[in-house]
C-alpha positions as CSV (number, residue, x, y, z in Angstrom):
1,X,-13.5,-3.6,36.1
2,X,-16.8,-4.9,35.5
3,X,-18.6,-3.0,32.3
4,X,-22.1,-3.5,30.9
5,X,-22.1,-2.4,26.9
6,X,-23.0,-3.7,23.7
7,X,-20.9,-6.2,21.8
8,X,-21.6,-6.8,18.2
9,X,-21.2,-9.8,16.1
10,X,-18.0,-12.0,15.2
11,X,-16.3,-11.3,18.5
12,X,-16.5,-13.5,22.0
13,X,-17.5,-12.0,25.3
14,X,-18.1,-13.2,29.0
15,X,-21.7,-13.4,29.7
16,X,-22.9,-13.3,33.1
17,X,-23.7,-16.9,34.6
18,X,-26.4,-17.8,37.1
19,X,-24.4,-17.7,39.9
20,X,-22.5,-14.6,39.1
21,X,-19.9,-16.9,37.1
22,X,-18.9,-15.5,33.8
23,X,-18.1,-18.3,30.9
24,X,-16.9,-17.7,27.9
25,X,-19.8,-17.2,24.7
26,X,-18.7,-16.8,21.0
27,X,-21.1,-14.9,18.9
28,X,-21.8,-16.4,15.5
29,X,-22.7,-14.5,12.5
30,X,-26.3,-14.2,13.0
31,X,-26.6,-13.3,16.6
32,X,-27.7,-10.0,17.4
33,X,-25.7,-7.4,19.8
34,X,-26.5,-7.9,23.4
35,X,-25.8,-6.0,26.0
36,X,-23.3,-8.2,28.3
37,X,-20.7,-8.6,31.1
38,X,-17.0,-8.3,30.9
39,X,-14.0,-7.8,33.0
40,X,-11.1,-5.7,31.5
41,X,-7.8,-5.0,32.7
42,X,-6.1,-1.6,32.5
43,X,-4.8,-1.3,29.3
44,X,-2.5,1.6,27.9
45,X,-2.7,1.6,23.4
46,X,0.8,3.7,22.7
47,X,2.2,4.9,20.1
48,X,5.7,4.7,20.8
49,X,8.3,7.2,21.0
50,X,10.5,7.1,17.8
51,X,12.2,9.2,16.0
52,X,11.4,13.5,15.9
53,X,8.6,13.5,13.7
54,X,8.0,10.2,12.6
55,X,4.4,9.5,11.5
56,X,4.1,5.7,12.6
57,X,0.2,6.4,11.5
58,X,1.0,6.8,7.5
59,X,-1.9,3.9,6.6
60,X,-0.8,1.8,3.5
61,X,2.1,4.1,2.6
62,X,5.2,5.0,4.7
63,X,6.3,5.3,7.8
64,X,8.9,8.1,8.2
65,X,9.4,11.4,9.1
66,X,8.0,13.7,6.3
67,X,9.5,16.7,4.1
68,X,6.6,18.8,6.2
69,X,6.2,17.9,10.2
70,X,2.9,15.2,9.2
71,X,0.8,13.5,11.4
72,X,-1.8,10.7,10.9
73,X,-4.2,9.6,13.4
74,X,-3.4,6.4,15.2
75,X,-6.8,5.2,13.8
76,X,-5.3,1.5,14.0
77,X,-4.5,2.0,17.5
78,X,-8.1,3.9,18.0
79,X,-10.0,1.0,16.8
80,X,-9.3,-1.4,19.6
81,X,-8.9,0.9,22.2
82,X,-12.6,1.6,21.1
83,X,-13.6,-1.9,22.0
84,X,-11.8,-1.8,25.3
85,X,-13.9,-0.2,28.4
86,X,-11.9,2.6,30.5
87,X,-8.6,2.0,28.2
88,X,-6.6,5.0,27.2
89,X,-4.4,6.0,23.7
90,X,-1.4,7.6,23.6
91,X,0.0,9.0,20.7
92,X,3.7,9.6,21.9
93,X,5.2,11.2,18.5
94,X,2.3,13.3,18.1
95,X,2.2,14.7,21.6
96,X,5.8,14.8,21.7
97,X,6.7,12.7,24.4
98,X,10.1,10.8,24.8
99,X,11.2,7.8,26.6
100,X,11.1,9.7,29.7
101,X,7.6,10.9,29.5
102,X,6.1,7.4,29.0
103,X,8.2,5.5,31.6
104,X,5.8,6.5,34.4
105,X,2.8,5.6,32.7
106,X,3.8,1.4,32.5
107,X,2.9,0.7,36.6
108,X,-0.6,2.3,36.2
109,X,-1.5,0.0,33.7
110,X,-1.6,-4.1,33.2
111,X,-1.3,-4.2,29.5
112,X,-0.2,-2.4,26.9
113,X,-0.3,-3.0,23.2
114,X,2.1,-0.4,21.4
115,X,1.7,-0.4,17.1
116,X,4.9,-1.3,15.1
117,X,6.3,-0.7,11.6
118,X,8.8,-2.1,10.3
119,X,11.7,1.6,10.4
120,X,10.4,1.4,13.9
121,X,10.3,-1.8,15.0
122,X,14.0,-1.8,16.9
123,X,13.1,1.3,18.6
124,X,9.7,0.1,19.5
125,X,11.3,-3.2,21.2
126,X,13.4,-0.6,23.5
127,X,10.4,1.0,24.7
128,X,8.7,-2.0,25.2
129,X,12.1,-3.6,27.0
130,X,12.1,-0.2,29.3
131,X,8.4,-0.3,30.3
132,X,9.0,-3.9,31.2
133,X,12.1,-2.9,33.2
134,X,9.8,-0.5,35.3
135,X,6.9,-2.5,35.7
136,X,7.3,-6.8,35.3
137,X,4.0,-7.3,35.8
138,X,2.9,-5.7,32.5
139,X,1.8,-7.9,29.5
140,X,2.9,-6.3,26.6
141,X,1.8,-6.7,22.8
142,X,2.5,-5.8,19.8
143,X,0.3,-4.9,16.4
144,X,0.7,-4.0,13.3
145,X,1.7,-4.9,9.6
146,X,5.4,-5.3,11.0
147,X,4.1,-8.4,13.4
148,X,1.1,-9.4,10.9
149,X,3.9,-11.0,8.2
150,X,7.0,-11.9,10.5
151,X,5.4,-12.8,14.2
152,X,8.0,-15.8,14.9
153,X,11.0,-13.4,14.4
154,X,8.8,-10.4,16.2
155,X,8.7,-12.0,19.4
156,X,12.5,-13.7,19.4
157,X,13.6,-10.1,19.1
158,X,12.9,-9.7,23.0
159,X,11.7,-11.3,26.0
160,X,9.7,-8.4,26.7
161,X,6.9,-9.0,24.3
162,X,4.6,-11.4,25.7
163,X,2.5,-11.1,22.3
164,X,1.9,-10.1,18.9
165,X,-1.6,-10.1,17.1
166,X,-1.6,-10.9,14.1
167,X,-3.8,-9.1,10.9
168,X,-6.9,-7.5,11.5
169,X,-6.2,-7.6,15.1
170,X,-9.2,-5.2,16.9
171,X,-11.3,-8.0,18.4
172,X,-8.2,-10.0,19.0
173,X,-6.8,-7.4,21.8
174,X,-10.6,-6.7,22.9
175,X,-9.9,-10.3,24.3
176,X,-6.7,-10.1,25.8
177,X,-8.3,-7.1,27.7
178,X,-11.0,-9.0,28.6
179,X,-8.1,-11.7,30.8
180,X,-8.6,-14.5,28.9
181,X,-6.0,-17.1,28.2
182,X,-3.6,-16.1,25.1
183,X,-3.9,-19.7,23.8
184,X,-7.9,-19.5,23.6
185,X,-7.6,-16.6,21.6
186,X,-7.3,-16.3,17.8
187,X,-5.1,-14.4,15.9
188,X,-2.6,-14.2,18.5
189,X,1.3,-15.5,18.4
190,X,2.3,-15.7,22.1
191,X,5.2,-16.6,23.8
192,X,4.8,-19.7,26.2
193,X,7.9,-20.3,28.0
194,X,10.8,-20.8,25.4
195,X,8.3,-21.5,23.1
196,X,6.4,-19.5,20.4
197,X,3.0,-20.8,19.7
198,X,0.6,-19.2,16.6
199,X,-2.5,-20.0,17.3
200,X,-5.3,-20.2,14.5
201,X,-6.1,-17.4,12.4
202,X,-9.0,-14.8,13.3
203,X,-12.1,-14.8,10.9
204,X,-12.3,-11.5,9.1
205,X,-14.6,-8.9,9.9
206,X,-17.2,-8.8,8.1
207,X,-20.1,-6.4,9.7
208,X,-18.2,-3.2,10.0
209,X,-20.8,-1.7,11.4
210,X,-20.2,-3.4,14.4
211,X,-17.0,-2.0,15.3
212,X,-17.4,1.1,18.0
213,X,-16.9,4.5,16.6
214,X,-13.0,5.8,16.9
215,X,-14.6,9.4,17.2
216,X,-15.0,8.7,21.0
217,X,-11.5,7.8,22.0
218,X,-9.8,10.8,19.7
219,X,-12.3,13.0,22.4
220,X,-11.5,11.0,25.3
221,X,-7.5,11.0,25.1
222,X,-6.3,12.9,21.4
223,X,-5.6,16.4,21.0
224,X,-6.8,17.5,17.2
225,X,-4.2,20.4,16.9
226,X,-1.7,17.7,17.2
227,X,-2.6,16.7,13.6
228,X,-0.9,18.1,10.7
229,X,-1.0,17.2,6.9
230,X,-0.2,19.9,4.2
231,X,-2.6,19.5,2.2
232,X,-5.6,19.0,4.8
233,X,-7.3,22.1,6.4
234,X,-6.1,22.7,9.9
235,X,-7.6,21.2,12.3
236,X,-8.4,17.7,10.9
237,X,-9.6,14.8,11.7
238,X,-9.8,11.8,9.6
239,X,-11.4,7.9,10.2
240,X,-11.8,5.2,8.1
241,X,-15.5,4.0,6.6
242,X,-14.2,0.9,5.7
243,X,-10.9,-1.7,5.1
244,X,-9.6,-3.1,2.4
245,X,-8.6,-2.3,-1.3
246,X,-9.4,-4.1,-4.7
247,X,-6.6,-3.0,-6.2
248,X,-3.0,-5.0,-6.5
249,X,-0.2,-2.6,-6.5
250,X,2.6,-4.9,-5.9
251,X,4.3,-2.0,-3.1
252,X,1.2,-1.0,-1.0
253,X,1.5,-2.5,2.2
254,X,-1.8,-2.7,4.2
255,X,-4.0,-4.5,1.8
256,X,-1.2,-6.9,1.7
257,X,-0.7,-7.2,5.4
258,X,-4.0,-6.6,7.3
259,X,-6.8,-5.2,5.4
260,X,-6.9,-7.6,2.2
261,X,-8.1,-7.2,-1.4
262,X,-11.4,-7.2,-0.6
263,X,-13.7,-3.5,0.3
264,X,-15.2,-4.3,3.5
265,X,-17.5,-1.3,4.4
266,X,-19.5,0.6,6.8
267,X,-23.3,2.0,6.2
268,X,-23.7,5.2,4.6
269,X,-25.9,6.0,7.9
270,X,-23.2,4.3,9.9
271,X,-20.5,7.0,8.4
272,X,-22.9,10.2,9.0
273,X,-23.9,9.2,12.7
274,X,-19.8,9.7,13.4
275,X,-19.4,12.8,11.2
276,X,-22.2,14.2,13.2
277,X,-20.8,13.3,16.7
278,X,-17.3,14.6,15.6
279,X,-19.0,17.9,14.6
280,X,-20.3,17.9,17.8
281,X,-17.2,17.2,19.4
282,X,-14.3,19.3,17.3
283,X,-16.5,22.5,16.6
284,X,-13.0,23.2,15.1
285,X,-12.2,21.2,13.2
286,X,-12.6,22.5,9.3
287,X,-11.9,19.2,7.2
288,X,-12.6,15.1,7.6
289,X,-10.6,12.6,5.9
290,X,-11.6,9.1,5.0
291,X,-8.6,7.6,5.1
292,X,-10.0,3.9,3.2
293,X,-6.9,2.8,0.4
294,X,-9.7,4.2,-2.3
295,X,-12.6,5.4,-1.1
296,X,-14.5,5.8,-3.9
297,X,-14.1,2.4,-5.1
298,X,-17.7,1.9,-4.6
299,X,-19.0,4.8,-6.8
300,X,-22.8,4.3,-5.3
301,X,-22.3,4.3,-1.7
302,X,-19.1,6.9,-1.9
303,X,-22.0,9.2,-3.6
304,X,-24.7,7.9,-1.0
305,X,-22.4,8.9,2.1
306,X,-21.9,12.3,0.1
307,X,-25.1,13.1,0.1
308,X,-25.6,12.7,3.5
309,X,-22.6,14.7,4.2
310,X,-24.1,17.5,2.3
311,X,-27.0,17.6,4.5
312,X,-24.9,17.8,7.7
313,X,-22.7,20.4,5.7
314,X,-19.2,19.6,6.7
315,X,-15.9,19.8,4.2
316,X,-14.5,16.3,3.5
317,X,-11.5,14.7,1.5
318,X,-10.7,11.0,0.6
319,X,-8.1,9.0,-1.1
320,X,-9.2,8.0,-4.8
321,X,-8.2,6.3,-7.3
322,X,-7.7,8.2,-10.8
323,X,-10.7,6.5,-12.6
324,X,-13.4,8.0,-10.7
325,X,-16.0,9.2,-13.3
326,X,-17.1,12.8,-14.2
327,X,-20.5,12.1,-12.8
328,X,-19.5,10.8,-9.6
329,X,-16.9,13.6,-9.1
330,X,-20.2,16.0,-9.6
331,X,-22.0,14.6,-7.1
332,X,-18.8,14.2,-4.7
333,X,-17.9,17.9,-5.4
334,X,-21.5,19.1,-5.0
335,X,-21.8,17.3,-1.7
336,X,-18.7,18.9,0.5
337,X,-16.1,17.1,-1.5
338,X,-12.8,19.4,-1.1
339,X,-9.8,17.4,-2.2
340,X,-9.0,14.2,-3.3
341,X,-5.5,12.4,-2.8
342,X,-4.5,10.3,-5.7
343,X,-1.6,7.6,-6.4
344,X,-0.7,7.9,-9.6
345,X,3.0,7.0,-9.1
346,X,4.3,6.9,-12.3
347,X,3.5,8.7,-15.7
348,X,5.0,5.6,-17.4
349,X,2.4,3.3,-18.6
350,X,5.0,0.8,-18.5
351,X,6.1,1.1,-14.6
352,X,1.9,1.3,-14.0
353,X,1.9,-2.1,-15.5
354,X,5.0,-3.4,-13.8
355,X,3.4,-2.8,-10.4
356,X,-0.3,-4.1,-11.2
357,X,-1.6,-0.3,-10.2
358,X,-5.0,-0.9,-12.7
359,X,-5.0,2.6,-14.4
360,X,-3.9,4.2,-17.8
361,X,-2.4,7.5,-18.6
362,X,-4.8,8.6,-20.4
363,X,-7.5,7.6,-17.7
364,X,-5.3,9.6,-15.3
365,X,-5.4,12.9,-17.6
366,X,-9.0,12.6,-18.2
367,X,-9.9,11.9,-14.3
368,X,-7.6,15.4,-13.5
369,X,-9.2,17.5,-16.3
370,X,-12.4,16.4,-14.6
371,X,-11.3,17.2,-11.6
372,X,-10.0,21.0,-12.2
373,X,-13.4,21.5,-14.4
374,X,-15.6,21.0,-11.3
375,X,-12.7,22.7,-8.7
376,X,-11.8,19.7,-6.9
377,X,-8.2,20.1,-5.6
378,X,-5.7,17.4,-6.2
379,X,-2.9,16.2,-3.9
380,X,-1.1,13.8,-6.0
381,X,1.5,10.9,-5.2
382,X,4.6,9.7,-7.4
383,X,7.0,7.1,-6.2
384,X,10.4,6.6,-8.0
385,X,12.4,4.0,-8.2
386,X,9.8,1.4,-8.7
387,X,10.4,-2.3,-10.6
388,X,11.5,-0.9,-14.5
389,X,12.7,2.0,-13.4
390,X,14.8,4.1,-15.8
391,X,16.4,7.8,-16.4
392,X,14.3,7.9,-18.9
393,X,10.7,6.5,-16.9
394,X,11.8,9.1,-13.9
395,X,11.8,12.0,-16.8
396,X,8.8,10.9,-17.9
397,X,6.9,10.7,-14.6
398,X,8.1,14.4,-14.1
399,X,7.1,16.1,-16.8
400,X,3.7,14.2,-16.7
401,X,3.1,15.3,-13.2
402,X,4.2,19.1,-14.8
403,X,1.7,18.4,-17.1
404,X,-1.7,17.4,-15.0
405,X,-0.4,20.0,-12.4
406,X,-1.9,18.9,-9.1
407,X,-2.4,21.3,-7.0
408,X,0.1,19.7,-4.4
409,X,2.4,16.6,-4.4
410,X,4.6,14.1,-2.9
411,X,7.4,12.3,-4.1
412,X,8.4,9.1,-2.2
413,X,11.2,6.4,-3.1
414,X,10.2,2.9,-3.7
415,X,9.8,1.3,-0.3
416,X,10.2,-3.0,-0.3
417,X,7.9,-3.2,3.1
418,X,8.4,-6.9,4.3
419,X,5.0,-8.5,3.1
420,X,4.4,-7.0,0.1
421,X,5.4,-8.5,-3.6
422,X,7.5,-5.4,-4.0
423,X,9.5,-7.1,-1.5
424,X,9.6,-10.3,-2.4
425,X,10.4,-8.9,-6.0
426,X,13.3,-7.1,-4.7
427,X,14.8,-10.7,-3.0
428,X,14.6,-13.0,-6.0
429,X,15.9,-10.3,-8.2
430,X,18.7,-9.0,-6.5
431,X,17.6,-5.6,-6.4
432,X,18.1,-4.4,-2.8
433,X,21.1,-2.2,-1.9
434,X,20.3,-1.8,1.8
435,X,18.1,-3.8,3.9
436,X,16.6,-0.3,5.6
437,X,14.1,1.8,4.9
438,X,14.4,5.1,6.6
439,X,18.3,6.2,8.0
440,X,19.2,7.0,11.3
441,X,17.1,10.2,11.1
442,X,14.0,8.5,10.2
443,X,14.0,10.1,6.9
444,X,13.2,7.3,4.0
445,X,16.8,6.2,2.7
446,X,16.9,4.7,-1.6
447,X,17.2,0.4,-1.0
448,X,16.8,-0.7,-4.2
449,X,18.7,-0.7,-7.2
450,X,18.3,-1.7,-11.7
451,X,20.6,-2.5,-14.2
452,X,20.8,0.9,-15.5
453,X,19.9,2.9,-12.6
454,X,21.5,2.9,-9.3
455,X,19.7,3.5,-5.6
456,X,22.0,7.1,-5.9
457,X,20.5,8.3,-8.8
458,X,16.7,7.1,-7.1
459,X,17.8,9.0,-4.0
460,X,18.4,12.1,-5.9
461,X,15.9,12.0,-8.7
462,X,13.8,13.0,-5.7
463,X,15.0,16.3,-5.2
464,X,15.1,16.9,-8.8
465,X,11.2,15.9,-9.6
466,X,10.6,19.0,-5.8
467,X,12.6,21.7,-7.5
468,X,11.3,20.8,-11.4
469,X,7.8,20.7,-10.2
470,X,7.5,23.3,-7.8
471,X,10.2,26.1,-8.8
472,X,8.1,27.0,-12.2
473,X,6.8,30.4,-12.3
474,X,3.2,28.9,-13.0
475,X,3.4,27.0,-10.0
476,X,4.6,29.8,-7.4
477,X,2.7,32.0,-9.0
478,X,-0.4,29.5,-7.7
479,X,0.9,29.4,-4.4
480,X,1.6,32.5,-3.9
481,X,-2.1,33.4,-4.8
482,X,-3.1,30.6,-2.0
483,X,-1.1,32.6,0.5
484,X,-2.5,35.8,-0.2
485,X,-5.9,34.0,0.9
486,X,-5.7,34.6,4.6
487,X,-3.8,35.3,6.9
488,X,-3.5,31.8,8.6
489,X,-2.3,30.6,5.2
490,X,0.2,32.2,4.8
491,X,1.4,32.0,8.1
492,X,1.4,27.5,7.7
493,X,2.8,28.3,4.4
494,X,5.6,29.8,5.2
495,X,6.1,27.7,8.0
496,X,6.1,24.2,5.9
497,X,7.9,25.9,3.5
498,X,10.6,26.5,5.8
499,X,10.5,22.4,7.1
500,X,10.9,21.5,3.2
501,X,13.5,23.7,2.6
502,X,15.3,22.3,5.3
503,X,14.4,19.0,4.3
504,X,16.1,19.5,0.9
505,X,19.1,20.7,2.6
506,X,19.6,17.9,4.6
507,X,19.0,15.0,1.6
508,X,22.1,17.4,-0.3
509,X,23.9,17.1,2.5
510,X,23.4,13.1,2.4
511,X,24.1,12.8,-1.0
């Protein structure tokens, strides 16, 4: 299909030749979008079917099926599909489909780039192994942090993959949609015969503003209701404003894998021209999400895009780190901000350390005091069984999170992702148990083990921080009160709680 739009800088296109030729044009920093020429091939973005309920969309933390039925948006899948004229998305666990339902779509399309992780990656291949079955003519790729750190080994797991794209990886399949030859392309590993070639890195983008708005294709081909987190007003959406995180915790595994250390970022104007089209678009929907690995690590602009949000008057959340000042909460709250999602993993200064996290305790208990003050609610995250790890560390992490008393939380084990230097840690030392990360249920399994502390008593230290931190009659009490609020409240409540409940059972039942 021939398609006139915009490209912007840092990416290659064809540009229509004198003689109705197209050659191929790279872009260097300084051009200028220009409105050009390109062919694209059909091209199907999927998020696989996997297991019932998995959320292969969890951004720089897990992917596995969650103690409440969660749902991310496949922004990462959104991105390059945005880039790709007359392509289509489909998010598979989200919808609901199986095998069965996405079989048929593989001989309406000629490529197809489906988005990985590592609990899902054997799965994944059989998808991609079926829809190659049913139509031979497909191209079929790979993305995602699963591919980004292990291509070689990604691509001798099957025939079926033609290609994986490595890192930041959005202009990369812009290309392939565009028909031009995998080995002219960077950032791809390809498969030429019985060999694997890796061809040269891709640059790093560095004008975000360039990238298409992901707003467009969750209209075009997403259903919002789909959508679910706990502690997110219902309907959601959620986007990222930029990529990247400054921090170094040794487990996070996208700043590690595809977005780096450093905070590459969009305009504040850039941010508010979405919003405003999504209002537009979702007159339902009651809460936005930045999903960035710490939004408000640049204090000025996270308080510039506030503002503007104010004016459009829309209710917003973001991940943050707890170090945020008093001040910049103010102007955050005053601004739209509802909730902020913080990692504070541990209450152990020493396990903070151990993992390079960046913060202090005390920081922590003076960032959540601010926070309550000003009526900002908190959904907190703890992870146990990181490097250190004790009895004694675990108590501790418990009865701090007791003590700062988010409004919600979630507890996740330790998770070695290939990649990260939690991984890496986990090799030289000695310290895995079990190669896996989630069981056969999807559900995240304990793989790493201490002197002193074994993966059994990580698996079930996790039940025990639920029941000490939610079954207090300060805590129900609070929740009961949130209930009470409406109606629709206490419907989802009740519903979630039921899907925890059950969750709980089934861990006893594994133990």
């Amino acid at each position: 299909m021939r398609v006139a739009r915009e490209i912007p800088r840092h990416t290659r296109a064809y540009v229509a030749g004198s003689r109705g030729r197209h050659a191929p044009v790279r872009l260097d920093a300084s051009a200028r979008p220009r409105l050009v020429y390109f062919h694209s091939v059909k091209t199907l973005f999927l998020n696989p079917p996997s297991f019932d309920g998995f959320d292969g969309g969890a951004g720089s933390r897990y992917q596995a099926r969650r103690e409440v039925r969660s749902f991310w948006y496949p922004t990462w899948l959104a991105q390059p599909a945005a880039l790709v004229p007359d392509s289509r998305l489909v998010d598979a666990p989200a919808r609901g489909l199986g095998l069965a339902d996405v079989l048929p779509m593989a001989p309406e399309y000629e490529l197809a780039v489906l988005h990985t992780s590592t609990p899902s990656y054997p799965s994944d291949v059989r998808v991609a192994e079926a829809m190659k079955k049913e139509n031979p003519k497909l191209r079929i790729g790979f993305v995602g942090a699963h591919v980004a750190v292990s291509p070689e080994a990604s691509l001798a797991a099957s025939p079926a993959i033609d290609f994986v794209a490595r890192n930041e990886f959005d202009y990369t399949i812009a290309e392939v949609a565009q028909g031009r030859a995998l080995s002219a392309i960077d950032g791809v590993s390809w498969r030429d015969g019985d060999r694997i070639v890796h061809n040269p890195e891709r640059a790093t983008i560095e004008n975000m503003d360039g990238l298409p708005p992901v707003i467009d294709v969750y209209k075009r081909d997403l259903v919002v209701e789909d959508y679910f987190i706990g502690y997110l007003e219902h309907p959601y959406v959620s986007l990222y404003t930029g990529r990247g995180c400054r921090s170094r915790c040794t487990f996070c595994l996208w700043p590690q894998t595809i977005g780096g250390h450093r905070y590459r970022t969009r305009s504040p104007e850039n941010v508010a021209q979405e919003i405003r089209r999504a209002k537009e678009y979702f007159p339902q929907v009651k809460e936005y999400f930045f999903d960035d690995d710490t939004f408000t690590d640049d204090a000025p602009r996270a308080e510039a895009i506030a503002r503007l949000l104010g004016k459009i008057g829309v209710t917003w959340s973001c991940n943050a780190k707890a170090i945020v000042p008093y001040e910049t909460l103010k102007v955050l709250k005053d601004n739209g901000l509802r909730l902020l999602l913080v990692g504070y993993e541990s209450g152990s200064q020493q396990i903070l350390n151990n993992i390079r996290k960046g913060t202090r305790i005390d920081w922590a208990r003076r960032f959540t005091e601010d926070c309550h003050r000003l009526g900002i609610v908190i959904h907190g995250t703890f992870i146990v069984g990181l490097p250190g790890e004790t009895p004694e560390t675990i108590e501790e992490t418990i009865r701090f999170a007791r003590e700062i008393n988010p409004h919600t939380i979630q507890v996740s084990l330790a998770a070695p992702y290939p990649g990260t230097e939690l991984h890496r840690q986990a090799l030289e030392n000695g310290w895995f148990v079990d190669s896996g990360l989630v069981g056969t249920d999807g559900v995240q399994v304990s793989s790493l083990e201490y002197p002193g502390l074994s993966h059994r008593q990580i698996f079930e230290s996790l039940e025990r921080f639920y029941k000490r931190f939610y079954f207090r009659p300060k805590k129900m009490a609070e929740m009961a009160w949130e209930m009470l609020s409406t109606a629709g409240m206490m419907k989802r409540r009740l519903r979630e709680g039921a899907e925890f409940l059950r969750f709980m059972t089934a861990r006893e039942d594994q133990a």
